[in-house]
N, C-alpha and C positions, 0 to 999 in steps of 0.2 A: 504494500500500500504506500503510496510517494504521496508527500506534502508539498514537494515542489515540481514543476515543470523542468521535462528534460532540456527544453529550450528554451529561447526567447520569442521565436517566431513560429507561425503555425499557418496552414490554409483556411481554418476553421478552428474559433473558439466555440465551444457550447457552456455557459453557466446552466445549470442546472440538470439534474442527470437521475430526473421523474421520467414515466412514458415518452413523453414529448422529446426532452432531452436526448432520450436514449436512443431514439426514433432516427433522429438527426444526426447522432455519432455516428448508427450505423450506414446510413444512405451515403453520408460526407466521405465516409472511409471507403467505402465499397469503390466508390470513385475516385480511391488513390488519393484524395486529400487530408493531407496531416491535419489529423484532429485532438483539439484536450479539449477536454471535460471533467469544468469544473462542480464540485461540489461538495458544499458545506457540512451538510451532516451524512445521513445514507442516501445511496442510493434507491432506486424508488420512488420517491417520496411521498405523496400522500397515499397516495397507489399501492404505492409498497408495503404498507401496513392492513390492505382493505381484507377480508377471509375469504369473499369471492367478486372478482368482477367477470360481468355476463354481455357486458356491453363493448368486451375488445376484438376487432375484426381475428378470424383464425381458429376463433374456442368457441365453438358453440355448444359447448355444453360449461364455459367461465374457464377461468383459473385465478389462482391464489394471484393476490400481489406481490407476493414474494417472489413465485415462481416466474411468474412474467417478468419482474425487474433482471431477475436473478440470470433468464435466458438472456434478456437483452444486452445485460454488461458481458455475456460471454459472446455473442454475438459483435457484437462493436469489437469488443476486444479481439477478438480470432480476425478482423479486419485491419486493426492497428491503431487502435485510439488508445489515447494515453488518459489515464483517468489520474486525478489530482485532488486529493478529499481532506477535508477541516479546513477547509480554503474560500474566504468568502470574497468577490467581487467587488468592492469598494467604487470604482469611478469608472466609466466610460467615457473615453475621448476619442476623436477625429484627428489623426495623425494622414493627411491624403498624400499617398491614396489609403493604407492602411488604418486599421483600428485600434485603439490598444486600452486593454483590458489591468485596471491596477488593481492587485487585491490589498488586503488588510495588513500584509507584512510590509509593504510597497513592492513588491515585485511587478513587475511589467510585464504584459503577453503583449504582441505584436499576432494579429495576423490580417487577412483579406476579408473576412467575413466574421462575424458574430451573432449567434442567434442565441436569445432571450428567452430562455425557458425555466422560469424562477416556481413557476405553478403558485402554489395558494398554501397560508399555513392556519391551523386552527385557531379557530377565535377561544381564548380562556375566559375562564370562568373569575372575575374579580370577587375572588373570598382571600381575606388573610388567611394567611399560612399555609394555602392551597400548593403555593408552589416547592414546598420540602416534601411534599406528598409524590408528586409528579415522577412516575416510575415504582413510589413505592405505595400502590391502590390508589391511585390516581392516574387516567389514561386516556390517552387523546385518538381518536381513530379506534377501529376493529381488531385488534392483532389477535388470531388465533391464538396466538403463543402466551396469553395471557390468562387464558379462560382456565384451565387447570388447577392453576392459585389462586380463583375462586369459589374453587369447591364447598360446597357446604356455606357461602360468605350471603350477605345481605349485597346486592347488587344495583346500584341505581343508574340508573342511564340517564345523561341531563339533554336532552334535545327530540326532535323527532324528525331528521332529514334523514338520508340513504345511510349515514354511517352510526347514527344511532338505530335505526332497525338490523343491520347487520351486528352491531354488539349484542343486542337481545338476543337472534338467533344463534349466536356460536357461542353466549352464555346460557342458554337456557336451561341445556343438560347439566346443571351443578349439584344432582343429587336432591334429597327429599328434604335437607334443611335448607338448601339456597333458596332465598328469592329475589326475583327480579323487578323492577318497578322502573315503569318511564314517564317522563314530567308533561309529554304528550302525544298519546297514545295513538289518539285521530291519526293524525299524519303517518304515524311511521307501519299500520297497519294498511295502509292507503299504496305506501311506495313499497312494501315489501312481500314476498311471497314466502307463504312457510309458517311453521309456529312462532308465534310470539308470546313472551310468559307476562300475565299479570302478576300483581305481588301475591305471595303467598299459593301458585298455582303451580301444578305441573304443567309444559306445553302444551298444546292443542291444536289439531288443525283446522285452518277456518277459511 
């Protein structure tokens, strides 16, 4: 895993290294243009944590976010994209004909093209002390990889868009002490197919 760039110059920078992101590394590369791609935290990103998505061209029957991100960095990679991670993009400037990309150490990329693919991060929840919680029973997105260590737990889900119904479902199995509760239920039975658990119930299909 490298924190800096092999170079200084490149044919394509990519900031952010979500679907989008990854999509671009690998078209850019296939076509022989030196590519980095940059990103901050993981790869993936919001995507990357989702337990299914059903709406990416290829799967019709879904795949994890994981697995999707997980092909696409091997895919770019097997092309020759150089991936650059805890690295965050700080300034864009017009050097013409060239671009050039400064991150937060001051390091400088140079190259001919730059595509913008930062995607979206979750909006938190303003409660003190919420954020020492943050990893520890505290979680933002779907990540299957979570739902095991809350076996037997009280579960509240705060929203009702696509990624609060998907936490419902891939928590729902927690066993005959878990329950489950969401702050609005309308919506998320509306956007979602499958069981969804009210408080103190086991699933049900509806």
């Amino acid at each position: 895993m490298s924190t800096q760039p092999a170079r200084g110059r490149y044919d394509v920078t990519v900031v952010g290294a979500g679907p989008a992101g990854l999509a671009a590394a690998a078209y850019a590369t296939s076509e022989g243009l030196r590519t980095l791609i940059l990103e901050r935290e993981a790869v993936g990103g919001q995507a990357g944590t989702t337990s299914m998505i059903r709406n990416y061209l290829g799967f019709p029957r879904g795949v994890s976010g994981a697995e999707l991100a997980g092909r696409a960095v091997q895919q770019a990679a097997l092309f020759g994209a150089e991936f650059v991670y805890t690295q965050q993009a700080q300034v864009l400037r017009a050097d013409r004909p060239d671009l050039v990309v400064t991150l937060l150490d001051g390091t400088e990329i140079t190259s001919s093209a730059v595509v913008i693919a930062t995607g979206v991060t979750y909006r938190q929840l303003d409660v003190p002390g919420l954020d020492a919680l943050t990893g520890a029973g505290v979680f933002y997105g779907a990540a299957v990889t979570e739902a095991p260590a809350m076996t037997g737990q009280d579960l509240y889900v705060v929203g009702g868009a696509n990624s609060a119904g998907q936490r419902t479902r891939v928590s729902c199995p927690l066993g005959p002490a878990g329950r489950s509760s969401t702050c609005r239920p309308e919506p998320v039975r509306r956007l979602q197919r499958g069981p969804v658990c009210r408080r103190g119930r086991r699933p049900a299909p509806w």
